[in-house]
C-alpha angles and dihedrals in degrees: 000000000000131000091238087047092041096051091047095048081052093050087052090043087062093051093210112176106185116126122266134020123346113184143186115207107245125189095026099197096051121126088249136018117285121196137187109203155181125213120204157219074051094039088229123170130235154153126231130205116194120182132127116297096239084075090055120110131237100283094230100072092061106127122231127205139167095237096050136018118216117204131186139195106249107236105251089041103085131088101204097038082252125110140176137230117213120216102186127166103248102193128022093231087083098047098116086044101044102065084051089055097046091043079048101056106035086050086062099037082053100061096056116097105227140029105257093049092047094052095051081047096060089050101049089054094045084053082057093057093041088065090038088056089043108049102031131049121251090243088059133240126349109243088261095064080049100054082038096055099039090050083057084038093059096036088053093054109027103045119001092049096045087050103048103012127265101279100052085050103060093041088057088053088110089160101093093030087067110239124132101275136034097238137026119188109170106318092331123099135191133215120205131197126168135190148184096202114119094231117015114194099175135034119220116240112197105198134349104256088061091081100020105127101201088088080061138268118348133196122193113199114201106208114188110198126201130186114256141161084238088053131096136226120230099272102061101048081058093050092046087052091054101049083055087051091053080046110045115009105011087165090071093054090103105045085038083067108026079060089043086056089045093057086051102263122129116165084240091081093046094105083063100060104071100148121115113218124184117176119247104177148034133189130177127191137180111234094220139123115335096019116140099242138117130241135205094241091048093070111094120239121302088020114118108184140323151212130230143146130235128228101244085212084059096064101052096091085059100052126130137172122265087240079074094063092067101038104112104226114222090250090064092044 
């Protein structure tokens, strides 16, 4: 259980009913005070950060989210120079994701050294999960996202990692981080699709800038998953990932899962991908002359972007082998 978990399961032990917050100090060697609470007469939890309000941020820059509010003490309102911020769940719907996200965020604002960088910290992570709640749904991802992430997911640790070390690999994970491609590795991008379907015929492009070669020189690799007893769910292929990354690079742990947040998966929602994958298929191809693709300045005038779909025939001619991605070409030298 968490601490987050274990401090709100005493505060219900103890069955207290008087109105407003009743908290229990949580992380007890952090650079400021840290509390998980419960406010009654609702029973909401919440985390509360105290410290002085010097250390407090610009207000404006409180993030907002359907899933959490986020209230402050405005400086000049407080009597002992000292003033809280209130983390509290706003709709029930994110009740399995919210003690994540307070366990999350405490754990990070723990580790700074003082109070000012704790509590931007605590922010810029907060900032993290309101693009998690608004982009993702409290149930977790569509079986789709799943198939999605654990085709970057292979391609990250079978063959990119192998090829230029842990640690490169993860910093050139670009996909939850929202820019056009999955991967960027030194002027070379890869685009990645996956599917489940028996006999694809056509791969999915989302926008026009995905396969538009002027940035520099694409790849799109095609994975076809199947289910399989040899496969594995979601969850442990991120675990797997994880125990390399202790191994190999333990300094990218956290970006590995700030970017895995980012691409909607908390270890709350495992339970709900089931599902074994193992991939059956994989396909490279060199985005170049000739290739059936879109590019921005290929949209006529008043057209922003666009979606369409590429015949997977069509790419054959263009195919190359995964050894390619990594081959340095002279004009990067």
């Amino acid at each position: 259980m968490s601490v987050v978990r274990e401090a709100w399961t005493m505060l219900d032990a103890e069955a207290r009913t008087e109105p407003g917050w009743h908290l229990r100090r949580i992380f007890p060697s952090a650079a400021f005070d840290i509390f998980a609470g419960i406010h009654q007469p609702e029973a909401t939890r919440g985390l509360i950060l105290e410290a002085p309000v010097t250390t407090f941020p610009a207000f404006r820059l409180l993030p907002r989210s359907p899933g959490f509010m986020v209230e402050a003490t405005p400086p000049g309102q407080s009597l002992t120079a000292r003033g809280r911020i209130v983390l509290s769940l706003a709709d029930p719907a994110y009740s399995e994701v919210f003690p994540v996200l307070c366990q999350d965020v405490a754990e990070i604002s723990a580790r700074e050294l003082d109070a000012a960088a704790a509590m931007s910290a605590f922010l810029s992570r907060l900032h993290v999960w309101q693009s998690f709640m608004a982009r993702f749904s409290p149930e977790g991802l569509s079986r789709d996202q799943v198939t999605g992430l654990m085709g970057e997911l292979l391609m990250l640790g079978d063959y990119l990692a192998p090829a230029v070390g842990y640690s490169q690999a993860i910093e050139a994970w670009d996909g939850p981080l929202g820019e056009a491609n999955d991967f960027s590795l030194d002027q070379r991008f890869l685009e990645v699709k996956t599917t489940t379907r028996q006999a694809p015929s056509v791969i999915s492009i989302a926008n026009a800038d995905q396969l538009d070669t002027t940035r520099g020189q694409i790849y799109l690799a095609h994975l076809k998953l199947q289910k399989s007893a040899r496969g594995a769910t979601l969850p442990e292929l991120v675990e797997a990932l994880k125990n390399r990354l202790l191994e190999y690079s333990p300094e990218q742990i956290s970006a590995f899962t700030t970017k895995l947040l980012l691409a909607g998966y908390i270890d709350a929602h495992r339970s709900n991908y089931t599902d074994r994958l193992a991939l059956a298929d994989l396909a490279v191809f060199s985005v170049g002359s000739g290739f059936p693709n879109i590019a921005r300045t290929d949209l006529r005038l008043g057209v922003r972007d666009c979606s369409y779909t590429i015949e997977l025939s069509a790419c054959q001619p263009f195919a190359v082998t995964v050894a390619n991605l990594f081959v340095t070409r002279a004009t990067d030298a």
